[in-house]
C-alpha positions as CSV (number, residue, x, y, z in Angstrom):
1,X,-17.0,-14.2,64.5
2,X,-19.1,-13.2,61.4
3,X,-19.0,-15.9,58.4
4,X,-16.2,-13.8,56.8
5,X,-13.1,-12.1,57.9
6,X,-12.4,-9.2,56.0
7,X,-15.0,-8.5,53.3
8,X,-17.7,-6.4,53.9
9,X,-20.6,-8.3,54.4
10,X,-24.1,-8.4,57.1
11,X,-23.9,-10.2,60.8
12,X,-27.0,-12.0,59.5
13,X,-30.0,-12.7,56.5
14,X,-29.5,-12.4,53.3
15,X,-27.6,-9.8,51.5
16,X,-26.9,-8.2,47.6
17,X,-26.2,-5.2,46.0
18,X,-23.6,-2.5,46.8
19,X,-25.7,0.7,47.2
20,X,-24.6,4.6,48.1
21,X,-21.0,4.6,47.2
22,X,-19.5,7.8,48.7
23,X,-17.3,9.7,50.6
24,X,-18.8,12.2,53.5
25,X,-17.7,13.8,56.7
26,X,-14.3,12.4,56.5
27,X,-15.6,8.6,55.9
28,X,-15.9,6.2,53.1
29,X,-19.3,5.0,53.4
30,X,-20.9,1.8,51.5
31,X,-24.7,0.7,52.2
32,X,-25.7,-2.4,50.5
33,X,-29.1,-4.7,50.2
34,X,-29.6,-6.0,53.6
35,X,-33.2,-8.2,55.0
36,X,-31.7,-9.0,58.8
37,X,-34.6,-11.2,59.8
38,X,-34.6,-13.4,57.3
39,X,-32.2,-15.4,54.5
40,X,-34.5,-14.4,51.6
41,X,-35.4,-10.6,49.9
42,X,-39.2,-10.3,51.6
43,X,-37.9,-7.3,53.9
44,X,-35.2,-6.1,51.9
45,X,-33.7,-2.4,53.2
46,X,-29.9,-0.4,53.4
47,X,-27.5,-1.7,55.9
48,X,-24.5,0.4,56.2
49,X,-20.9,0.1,57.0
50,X,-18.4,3.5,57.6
51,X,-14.3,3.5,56.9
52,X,-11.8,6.0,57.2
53,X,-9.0,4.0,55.0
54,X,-11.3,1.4,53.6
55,X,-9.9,-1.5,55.5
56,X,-11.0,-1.0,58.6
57,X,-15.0,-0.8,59.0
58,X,-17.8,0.4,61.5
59,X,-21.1,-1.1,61.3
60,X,-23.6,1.7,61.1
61,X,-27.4,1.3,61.9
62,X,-29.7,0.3,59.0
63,X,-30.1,2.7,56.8
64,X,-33.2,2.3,55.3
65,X,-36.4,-0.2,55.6
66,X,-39.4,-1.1,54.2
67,X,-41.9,0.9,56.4
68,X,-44.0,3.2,53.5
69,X,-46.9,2.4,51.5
70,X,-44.7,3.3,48.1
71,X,-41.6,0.9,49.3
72,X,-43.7,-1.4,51.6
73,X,-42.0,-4.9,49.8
74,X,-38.4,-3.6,49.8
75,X,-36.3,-0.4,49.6
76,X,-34.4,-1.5,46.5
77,X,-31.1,-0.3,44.7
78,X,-29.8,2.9,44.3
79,X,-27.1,5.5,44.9
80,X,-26.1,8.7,47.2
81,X,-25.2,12.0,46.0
82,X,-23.6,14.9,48.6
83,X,-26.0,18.7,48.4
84,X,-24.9,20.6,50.4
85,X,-23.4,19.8,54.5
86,X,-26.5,16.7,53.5
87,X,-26.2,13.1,52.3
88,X,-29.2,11.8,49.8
89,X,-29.7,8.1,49.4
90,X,-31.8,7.9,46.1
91,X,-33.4,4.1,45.5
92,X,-36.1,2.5,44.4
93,X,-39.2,1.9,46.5
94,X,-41.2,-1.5,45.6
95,X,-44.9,-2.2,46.2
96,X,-46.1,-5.8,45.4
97,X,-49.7,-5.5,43.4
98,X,-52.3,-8.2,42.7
99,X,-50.9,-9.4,39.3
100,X,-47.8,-7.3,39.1
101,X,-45.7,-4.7,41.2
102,X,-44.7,-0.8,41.2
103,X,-41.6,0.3,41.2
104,X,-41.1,4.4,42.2
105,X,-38.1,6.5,42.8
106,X,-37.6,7.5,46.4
107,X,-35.3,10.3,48.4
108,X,-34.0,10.0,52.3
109,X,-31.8,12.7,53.4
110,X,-29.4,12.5,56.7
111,X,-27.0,15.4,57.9
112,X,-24.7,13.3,59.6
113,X,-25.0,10.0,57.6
114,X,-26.2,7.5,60.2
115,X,-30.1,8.3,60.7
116,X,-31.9,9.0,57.2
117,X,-35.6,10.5,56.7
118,X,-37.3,9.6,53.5
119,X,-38.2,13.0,51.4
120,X,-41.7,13.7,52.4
121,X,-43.1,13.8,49.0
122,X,-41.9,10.6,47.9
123,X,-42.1,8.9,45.6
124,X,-39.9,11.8,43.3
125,X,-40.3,9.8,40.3
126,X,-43.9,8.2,40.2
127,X,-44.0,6.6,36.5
128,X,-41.7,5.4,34.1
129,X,-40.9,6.6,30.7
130,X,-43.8,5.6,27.7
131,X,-42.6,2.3,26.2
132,X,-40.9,1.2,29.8
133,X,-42.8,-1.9,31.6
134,X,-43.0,-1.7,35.1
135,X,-39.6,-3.1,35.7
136,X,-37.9,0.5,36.5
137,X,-35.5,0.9,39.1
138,X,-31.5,1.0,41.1
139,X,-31.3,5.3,39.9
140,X,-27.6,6.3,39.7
141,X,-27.6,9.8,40.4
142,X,-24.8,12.3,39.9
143,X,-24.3,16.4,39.1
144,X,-23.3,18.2,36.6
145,X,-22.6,22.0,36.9
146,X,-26.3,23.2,38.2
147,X,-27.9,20.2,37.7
148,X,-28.4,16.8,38.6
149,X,-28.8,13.6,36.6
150,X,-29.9,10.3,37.2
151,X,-29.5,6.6,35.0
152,X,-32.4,4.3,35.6
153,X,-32.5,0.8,34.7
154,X,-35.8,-0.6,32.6
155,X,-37.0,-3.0,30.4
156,X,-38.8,-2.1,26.7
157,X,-42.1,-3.5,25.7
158,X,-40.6,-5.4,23.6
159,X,-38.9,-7.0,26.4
160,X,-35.3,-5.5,25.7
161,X,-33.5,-4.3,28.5
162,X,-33.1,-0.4,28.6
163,X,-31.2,2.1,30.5
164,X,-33.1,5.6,31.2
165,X,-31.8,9.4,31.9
166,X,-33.7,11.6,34.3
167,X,-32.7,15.5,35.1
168,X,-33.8,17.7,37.5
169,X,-32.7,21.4,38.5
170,X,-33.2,20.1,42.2
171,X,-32.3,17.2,43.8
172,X,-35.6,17.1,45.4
173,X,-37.7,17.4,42.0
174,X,-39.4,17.9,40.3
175,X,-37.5,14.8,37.6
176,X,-38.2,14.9,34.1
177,X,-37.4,12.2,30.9
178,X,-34.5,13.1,28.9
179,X,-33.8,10.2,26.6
180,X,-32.9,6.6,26.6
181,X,-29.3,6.2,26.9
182,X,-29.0,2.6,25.5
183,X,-31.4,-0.4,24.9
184,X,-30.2,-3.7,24.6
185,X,-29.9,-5.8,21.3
186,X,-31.0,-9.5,21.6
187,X,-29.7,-11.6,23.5
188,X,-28.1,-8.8,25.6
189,X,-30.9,-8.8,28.3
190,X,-34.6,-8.8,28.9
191,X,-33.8,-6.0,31.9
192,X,-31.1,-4.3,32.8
193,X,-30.3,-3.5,36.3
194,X,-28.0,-1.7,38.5
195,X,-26.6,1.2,35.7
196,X,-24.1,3.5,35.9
197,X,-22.5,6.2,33.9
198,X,-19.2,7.9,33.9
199,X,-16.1,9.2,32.3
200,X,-13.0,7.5,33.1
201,X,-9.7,7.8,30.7
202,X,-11.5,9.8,28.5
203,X,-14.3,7.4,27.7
204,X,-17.8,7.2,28.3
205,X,-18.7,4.1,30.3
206,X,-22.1,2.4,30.6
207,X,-22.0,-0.1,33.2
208,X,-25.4,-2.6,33.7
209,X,-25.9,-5.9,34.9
210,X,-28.6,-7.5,32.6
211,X,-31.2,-10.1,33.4
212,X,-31.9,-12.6,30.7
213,X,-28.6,-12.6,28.8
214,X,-27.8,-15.9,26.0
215,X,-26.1,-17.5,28.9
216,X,-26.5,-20.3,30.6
217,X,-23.8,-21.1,33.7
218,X,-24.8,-17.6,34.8
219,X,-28.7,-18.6,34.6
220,X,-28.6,-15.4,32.0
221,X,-27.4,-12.5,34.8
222,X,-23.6,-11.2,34.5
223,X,-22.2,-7.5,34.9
224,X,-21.2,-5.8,31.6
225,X,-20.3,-2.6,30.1
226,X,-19.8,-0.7,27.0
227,X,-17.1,1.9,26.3
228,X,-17.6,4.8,23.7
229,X,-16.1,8.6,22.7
230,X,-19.7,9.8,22.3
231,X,-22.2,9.9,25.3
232,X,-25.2,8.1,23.3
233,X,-23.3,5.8,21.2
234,X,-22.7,2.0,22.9
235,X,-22.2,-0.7,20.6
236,X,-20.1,-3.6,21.9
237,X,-20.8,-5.3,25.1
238,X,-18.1,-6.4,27.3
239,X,-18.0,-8.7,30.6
240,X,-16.3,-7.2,33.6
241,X,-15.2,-10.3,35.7
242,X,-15.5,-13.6,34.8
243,X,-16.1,-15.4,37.8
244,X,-19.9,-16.9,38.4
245,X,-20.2,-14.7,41.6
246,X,-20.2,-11.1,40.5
247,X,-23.1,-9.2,39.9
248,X,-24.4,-5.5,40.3
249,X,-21.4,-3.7,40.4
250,X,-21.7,-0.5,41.3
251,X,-18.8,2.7,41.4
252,X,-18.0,6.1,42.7
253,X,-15.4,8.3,42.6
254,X,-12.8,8.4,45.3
255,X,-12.3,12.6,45.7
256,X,-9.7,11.9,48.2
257,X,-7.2,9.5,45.9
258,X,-8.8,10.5,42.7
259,X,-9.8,7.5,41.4
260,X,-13.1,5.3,40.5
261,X,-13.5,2.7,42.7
262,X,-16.0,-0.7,41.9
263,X,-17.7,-3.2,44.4
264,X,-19.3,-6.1,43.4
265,X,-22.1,-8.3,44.9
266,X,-20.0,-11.7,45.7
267,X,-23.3,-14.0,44.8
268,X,-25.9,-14.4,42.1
269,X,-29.1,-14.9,41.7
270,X,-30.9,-18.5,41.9
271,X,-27.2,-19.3,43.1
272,X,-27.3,-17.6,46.6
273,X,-30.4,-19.1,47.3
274,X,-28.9,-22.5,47.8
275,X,-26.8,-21.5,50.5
276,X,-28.3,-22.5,54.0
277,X,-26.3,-20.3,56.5
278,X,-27.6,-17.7,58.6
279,X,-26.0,-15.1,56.7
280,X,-25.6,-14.8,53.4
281,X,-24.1,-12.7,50.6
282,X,-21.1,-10.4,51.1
283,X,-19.9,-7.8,48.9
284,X,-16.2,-8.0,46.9
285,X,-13.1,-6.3,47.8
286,X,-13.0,-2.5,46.7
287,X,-11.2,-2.4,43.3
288,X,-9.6,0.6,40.9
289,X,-11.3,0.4,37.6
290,X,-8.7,1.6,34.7
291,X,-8.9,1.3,30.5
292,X,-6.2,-0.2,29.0
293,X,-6.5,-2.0,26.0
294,X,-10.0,-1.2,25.0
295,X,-11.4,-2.9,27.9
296,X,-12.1,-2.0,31.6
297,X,-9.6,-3.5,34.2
298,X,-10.2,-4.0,37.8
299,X,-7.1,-4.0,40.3
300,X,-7.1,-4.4,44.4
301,X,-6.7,-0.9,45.7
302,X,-3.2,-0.5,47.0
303,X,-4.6,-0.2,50.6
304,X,-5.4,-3.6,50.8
305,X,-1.6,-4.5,51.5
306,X,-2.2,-3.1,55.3
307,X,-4.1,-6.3,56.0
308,X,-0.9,-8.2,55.2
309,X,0.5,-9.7,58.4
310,X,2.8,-12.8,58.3
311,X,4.5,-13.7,55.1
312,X,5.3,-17.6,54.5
313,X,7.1,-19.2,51.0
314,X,4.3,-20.5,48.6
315,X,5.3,-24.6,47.9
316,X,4.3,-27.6,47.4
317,X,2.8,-29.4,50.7
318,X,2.0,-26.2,52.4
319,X,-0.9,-26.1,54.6
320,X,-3.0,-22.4,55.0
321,X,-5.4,-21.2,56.8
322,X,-9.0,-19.5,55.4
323,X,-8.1,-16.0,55.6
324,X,-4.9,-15.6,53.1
325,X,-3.6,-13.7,50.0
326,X,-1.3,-15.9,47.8
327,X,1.1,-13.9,45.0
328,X,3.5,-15.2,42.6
329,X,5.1,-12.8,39.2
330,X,7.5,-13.7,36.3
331,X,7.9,-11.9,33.5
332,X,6.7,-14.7,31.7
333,X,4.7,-17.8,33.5
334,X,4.9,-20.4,30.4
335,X,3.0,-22.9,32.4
336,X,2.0,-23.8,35.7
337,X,-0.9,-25.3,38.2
338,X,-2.2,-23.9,41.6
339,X,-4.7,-26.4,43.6
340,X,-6.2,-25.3,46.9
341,X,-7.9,-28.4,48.7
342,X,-9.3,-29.5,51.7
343,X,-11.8,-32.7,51.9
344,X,-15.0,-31.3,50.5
345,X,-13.4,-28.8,48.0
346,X,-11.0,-27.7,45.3
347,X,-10.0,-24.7,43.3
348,X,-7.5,-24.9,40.7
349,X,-5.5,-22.6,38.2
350,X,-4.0,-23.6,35.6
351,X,-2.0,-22.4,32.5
352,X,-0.5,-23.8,29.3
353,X,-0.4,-23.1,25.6
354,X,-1.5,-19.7,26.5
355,X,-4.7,-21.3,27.7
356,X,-5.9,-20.1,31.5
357,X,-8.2,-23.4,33.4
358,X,-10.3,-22.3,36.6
359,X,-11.6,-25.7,38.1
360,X,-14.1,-25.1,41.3
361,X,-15.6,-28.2,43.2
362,X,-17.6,-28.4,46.5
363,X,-21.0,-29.6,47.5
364,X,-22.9,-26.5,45.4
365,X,-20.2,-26.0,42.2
366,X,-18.7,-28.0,39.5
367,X,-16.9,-25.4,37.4
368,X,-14.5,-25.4,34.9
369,X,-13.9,-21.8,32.9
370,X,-11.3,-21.8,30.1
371,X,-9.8,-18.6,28.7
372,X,-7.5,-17.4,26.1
373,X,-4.3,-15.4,27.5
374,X,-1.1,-14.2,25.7
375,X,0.6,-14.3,29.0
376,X,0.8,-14.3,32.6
377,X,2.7,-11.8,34.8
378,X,1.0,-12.0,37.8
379,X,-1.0,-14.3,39.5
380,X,-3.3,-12.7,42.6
381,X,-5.3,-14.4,44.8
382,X,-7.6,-13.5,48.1
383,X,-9.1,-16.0,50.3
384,X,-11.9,-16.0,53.1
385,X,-13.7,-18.7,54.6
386,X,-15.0,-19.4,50.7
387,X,-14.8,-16.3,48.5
388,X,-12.3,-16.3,46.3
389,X,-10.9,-13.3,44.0
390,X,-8.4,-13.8,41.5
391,X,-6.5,-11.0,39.8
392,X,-4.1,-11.7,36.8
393,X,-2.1,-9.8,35.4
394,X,-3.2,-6.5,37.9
395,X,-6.6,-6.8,37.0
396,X,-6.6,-7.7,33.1
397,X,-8.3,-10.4,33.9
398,X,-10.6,-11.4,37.3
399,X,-12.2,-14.2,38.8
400,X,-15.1,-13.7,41.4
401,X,-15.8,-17.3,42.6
402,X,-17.6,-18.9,46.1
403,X,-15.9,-21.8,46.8
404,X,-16.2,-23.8,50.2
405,X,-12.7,-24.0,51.3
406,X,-12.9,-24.1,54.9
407,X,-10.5,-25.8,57.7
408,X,-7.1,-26.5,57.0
409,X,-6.1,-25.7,53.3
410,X,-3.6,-27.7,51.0
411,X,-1.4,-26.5,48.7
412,X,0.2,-28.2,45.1
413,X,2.1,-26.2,43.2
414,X,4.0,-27.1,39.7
415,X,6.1,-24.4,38.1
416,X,6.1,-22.0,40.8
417,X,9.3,-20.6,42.6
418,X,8.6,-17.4,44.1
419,X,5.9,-17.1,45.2
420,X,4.1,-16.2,48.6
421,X,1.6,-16.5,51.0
422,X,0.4,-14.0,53.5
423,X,-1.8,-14.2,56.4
424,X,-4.3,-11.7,56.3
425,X,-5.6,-9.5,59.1
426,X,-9.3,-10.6,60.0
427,X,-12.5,-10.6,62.2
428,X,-12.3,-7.8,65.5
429,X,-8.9,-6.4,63.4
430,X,-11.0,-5.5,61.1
431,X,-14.5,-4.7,62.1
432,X,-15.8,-2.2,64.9
């Protein structure tokens, strides 16, 4: 039995980023950072998991690792683009130097998805752009009509972080600077990682996860995004999830459903770290992203109701299991509390005065987050063996939290009548 039950995550070592979103061949395939030797990022490559409904998953071999002279200290982040009958993997190689490192942008190519050759003449992209520091990488590639585009994350001279726009007639090269799509104001990031760049709803949106933000329960790292009608014109930032454990989020877009779909990385930097398991890290259930409202919203996709199996009354004095989904709606939830306990941990949720509480406590967290909401509808909530994702309101609002709740789990409940509580399907149901 792996460390979780049904989110995607390594058999062992440390683990981060979502890379290569895609579909190809009939399968939904998601790679992600991956070091299997070790619980730290010294040999960091592409591990890679296959779906045909994106519930049920096949562990495919690595992907990628570190074994050039250009991405000797780690294949990094990056993203996968379909040319052809031939899946590329574009991502970052990264070469520790004497004072500093170098950062390149690199090509593999596979025909069937499961064994990947890097592109011969890598690195594609050698340098980055004048007035970029060596911090330059996680390309998000995509195509437009005959050519093919690619967002870059960087960091200014003036330590601000940047996001960068490559084009090429060819996949393979040669790349050349087009312009900086947005550079960060201050206090919005020394570095911004892990863009991306779409259309969704009619609106452009620019989707980073800083380093170095004016935070400080986040240790300055968070995923945010701006929305705009122009392509080059990004002024407010917005958060996507407000848990602690959600960070470069990456998207694609779903040909088969038609619909953008987001995973997260369920850890953080400096946070991760402190965790002493052999594995580590996992990534965050696949989620629909939507505008409404002037902000991005972030729902469970609708096939994750297949891993619903039995179905028990949510009360007071209940007693669950690790691997659960709990769900109560009203039209309007004036007030109530939701505590999940066992001996060495809490999580609570709370509502009153139009004021949502989040209260985490185990032997790593001592949380409490406090938001302003109109109302609650719905309440959502996914548990496994200590991640914890909370939807409200279908994704208005979400919470991406680790929380050790393992063993037997107790229920309180105060101004809840109909809810539920379903066991979810877990461990060999779910993995090949």
């Amino acid at each position: 039995m792996t460390r979780y039950g049904y989110h995607i995550a390594p058999q062992q070592g440390w683990s981060n980023d979502p890379n290569g979103l895609c579909y190809f061949q009939g399968r939904y395939h998601v790679f992600f950072q991956n070091n299997p030797l070790e619980t730290n990022t010294k040999t960091i490559g592409w591990a890679h998991v296959s779906s045909v409904d994106l519930i049920h998953w096949k562990r495919e071999p690595m992907a990628l690792m570190p074994d050039q002279d250009y991405d000797q200290d780690g294949c990094f982040s990056g993203s996968a683009i379909q040319v052809g009958e031939a899946l590329y993997l574009l991502y970052t190689g990264h070469k520790n130097l004497a004072q500093d490192y170098a950062e390149t942008q690199c090509l593999a190519v596979s025909q069937d998805a499961v064994t990947f050759e890097k592109f011969e003449n890598n690195p594609i992209i050698t340098t980055p752009p004048t007035g970029n520091t060596h911090r330059f990488r996680d390309p998000k590639v995509w195509q437009e009509q005959e050519k093919f585009y690619a967002v870059i994350g960087g960091e200014s001279r003036e330590n601000l972080g940047q996001v960068n726009l490559y084009q090429s007639d060819s996949i393979t090269g040669p790349w050349e600077y087009v312009r900086q799509v947005a550079q960060a104001q201050t206090g919005q990031g020394t570095m911004w990682e892990c863009p991306d760049y779409f259309t969704l709803d009619g609106k452009r949106v620019l989707l980073i996860s800083p380093k170095g933000l004016d935070t400080t329960y986040k240790g300055g790292f968070d995923t945010t995004y701006f929305l705009s009608d122009e392509p080059a014109c990004f002024e407010e930032m917005q958060v996507l999830d407000a848990g602690t454990d959600f960070y470069a989020a990456a998207t694609f877009f779903d040909p088969i459903k038609q619909r953008r779909l987001v995973w997260g990385w369920f850890g953080l930097p400096g946070e991760q770290e402190k965790e002493s398991q052999q594995q580590v890290g996992a990534l965050t259930l696949p989620r629909e992203l939507r505008i409404k409202d002037g902000s991005l919203w972030m729902q469970p996709i609708a096939e994750l109701y297949k891993l619903r199996e039995q179905c028990q009354k949510l009360e007071n004095g209940l007693v669950i299991v690790e691997t659960t989904e709990l769900i109560f709606q009203s039209k309007n939830l004036s007030a109530f509390t939701l505590k999940l306990s066992t001996e060495e941990a809490s999580y609570q949720i709370s509502y009153a005065h139009q004021q949502l509480t989040l209260e985490i406590k185990d032997a790593l967290r001592d949380r409490i987050d406090e938001v302003s909401l109109d109302m609650v509808e719905e309440v959502r909530l996914f548990l496994d063996r200590g991640l914890t994702e909370l939807f409200i309101n279908n994704g208005q609002l979400t919470f991406t939290n680790k929380c050790e709740l393992r063993g037997p789990i107790m229920i309180e409940t105060n101004g809840i009548t109909n809810g539920k509580v379903y066991l979810l399907a877990s461990d060999e149901k779910i993995w090949q």
